[in-house]
N, C-alpha and C positions, 0 to 999 in steps of 0.2 A: 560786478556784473549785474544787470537789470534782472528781475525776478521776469519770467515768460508766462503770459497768461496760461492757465489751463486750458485745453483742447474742450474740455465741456463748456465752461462758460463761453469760449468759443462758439460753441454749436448752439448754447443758449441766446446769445445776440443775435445770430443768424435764422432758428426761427420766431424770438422775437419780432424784429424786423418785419418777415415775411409774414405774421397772423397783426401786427397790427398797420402795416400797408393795406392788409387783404380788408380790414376793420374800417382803417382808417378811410380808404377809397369810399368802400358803401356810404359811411357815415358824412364826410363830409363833398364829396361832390353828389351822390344820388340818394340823400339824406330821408328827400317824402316816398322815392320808392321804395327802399328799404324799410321806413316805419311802416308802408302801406303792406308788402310781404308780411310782415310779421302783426298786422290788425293792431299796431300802435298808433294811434291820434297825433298829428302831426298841428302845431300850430305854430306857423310861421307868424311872423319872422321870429317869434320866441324861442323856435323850437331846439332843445337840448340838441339834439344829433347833431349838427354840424360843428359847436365848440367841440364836444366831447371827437368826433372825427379830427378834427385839425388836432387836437392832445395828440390823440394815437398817431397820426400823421410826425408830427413832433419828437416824441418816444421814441417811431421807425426810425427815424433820422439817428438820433445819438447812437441807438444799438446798430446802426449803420455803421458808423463811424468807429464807434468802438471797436467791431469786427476786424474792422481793417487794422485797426493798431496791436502789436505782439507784447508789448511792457505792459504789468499791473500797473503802475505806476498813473503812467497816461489813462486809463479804465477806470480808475477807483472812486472816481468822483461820480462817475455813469453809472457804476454800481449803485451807488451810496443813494441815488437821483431815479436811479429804477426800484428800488427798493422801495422807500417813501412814495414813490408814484402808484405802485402796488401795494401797498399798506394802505394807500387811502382809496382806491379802486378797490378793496377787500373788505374794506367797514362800509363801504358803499354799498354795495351791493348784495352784501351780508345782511346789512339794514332793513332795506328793501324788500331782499326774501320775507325776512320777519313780519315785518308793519305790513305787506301789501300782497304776499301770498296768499292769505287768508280772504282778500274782498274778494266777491264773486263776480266783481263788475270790471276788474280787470282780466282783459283776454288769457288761456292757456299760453297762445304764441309768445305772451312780454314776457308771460311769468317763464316760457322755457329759456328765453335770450338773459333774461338774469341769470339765471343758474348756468349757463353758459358761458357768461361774462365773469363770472362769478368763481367759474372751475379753473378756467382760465388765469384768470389774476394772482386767484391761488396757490398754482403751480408756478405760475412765473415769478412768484413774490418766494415761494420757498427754494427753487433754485439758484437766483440772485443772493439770498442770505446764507445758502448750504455753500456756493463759492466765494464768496467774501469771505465766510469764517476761517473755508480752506486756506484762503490766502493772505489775510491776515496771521493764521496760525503758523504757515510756512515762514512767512516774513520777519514773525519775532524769532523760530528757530534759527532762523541765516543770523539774524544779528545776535544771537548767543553764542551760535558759532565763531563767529568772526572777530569776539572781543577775544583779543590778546588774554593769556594768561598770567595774573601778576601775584608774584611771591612777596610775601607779607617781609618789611625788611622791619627787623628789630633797632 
């Protein structure tokens, strides 16, 4: 029998999904209004916000997808791909705080959208690795279960 996703990770794809849609939309279709809201310098055609949008765009998609399907199985690679996506979205921006919190020449508004992005990632990044480990740990118990029991023949 298939191992059945957890109901949390469940819910975990699902506001996935919905916070980097809501991300992904500002950032890559209304990219200079969004820097311009938040007193970030936009400098097209360079400018960072629209890769970074279409990623998030991207991400929504797979925890989309994943949502819909009920097997660990089919998920573990989404997992394993959200994880790493937020491990490096977490030294990002963890970075950032550090090296650039301090200049006085960048505006309050960026330095708040980091630490934003930054809480965010965070939580997303420990809930992805709190469900994997669950379910990884469930999956080696089934399969200790399910080894036949074998008496040692002299």
């Amino acid at each position: 029998m298939a191992k059945e996703i957890l109901k949390g990770l469940k819910w975990t794809f699902l506001v996935n999904f919905i916070v980097f849609v809501v991300f992904g939309v500002l950032l890559f279709f209304l990219v200079e209004d969004y820097m311009e809201w938040f007193s970030i310098p936009f400098l097209a055609p360079i400018g960072y916000g629209g890769l970074f949008g279409g990623a998030l765009l991207a991400f929504a998609s797979a925890s989309f997808f994943a949502w819909q399907q009920a097997e660990w199985e089919k998920v573990k690679n989404v997992v394993i791909m959200q994880i790493v996506w937020h491990m490096i979205g977490v030294y990002t921006f963890f970075w950032w705080t550090i090296f650039y919190w301090p200049n006085i020449f960048i505006l309050l508004h960026a330095k708040i959208m980091n630490l934003i992005y930054l809480i965010v990632f965070s939580g997303f990044l420990a809930a992805f690795i709190v469900f994997y480990i669950q379910h990884e740990n469930k999956q080696t118990t089934l399969r200790n279960d399910n080894e036949p029991i074998r008496v040692a023949q002299d």
